[in-house]
C-alpha positions, 0 to 999 in steps of 0.5 A: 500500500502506497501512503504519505506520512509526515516522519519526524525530522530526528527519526527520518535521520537515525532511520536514514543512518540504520539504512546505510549501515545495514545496505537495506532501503529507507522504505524497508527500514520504516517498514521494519521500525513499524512491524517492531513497535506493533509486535511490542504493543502486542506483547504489552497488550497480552501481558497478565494486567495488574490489580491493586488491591486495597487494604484498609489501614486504619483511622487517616493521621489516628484521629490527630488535629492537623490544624496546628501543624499546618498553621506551622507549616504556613508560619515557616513558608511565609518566613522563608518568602519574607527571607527571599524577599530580602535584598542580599547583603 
């Protein structure tokens, strides 16, 4: 089959370059890149999926106040912007 394609300017090189080396034609050397990348989908695509399984752990942060601690982490966020605000000496 007879088609158009618009090939990267990198890969058209390095497929160039493959070409060359090997004494096979560009059209072959698409061809052949093109067989491999479908062969590997393939052989992703049959491959055994795999499944989280969820687990139940406990109460998130054991019932803990997380308000203070996020007001600290605030505090120390605004010191460290007021510190880079701050013309170097």
């Amino acid at each position: 089959m007879r088609t158009t394609l618009t090939i990267e300017d990198g890969i058209a090189s390095q497929l160039q370059d493959v070409a060359r080396r090997s004494g096979r034609s560009f059209n072959a050397m698409v061809n052949e890149a093109l067989r491999a990348g479908l062969q590997r989908g393939r052989l992703a695509a049959s491959g055994k999926r795999y499944r989280v399984v969820p687990v139940a752990m406990g109460d998130v942060a054991g019932q803990q106040d997380l308000d203070q601690a996020r007001r600290l982490a605030d505090q120390l966020e605004d010191r460290e912007l007021v510190r880079k605000a701050q013309p170097r000496k």
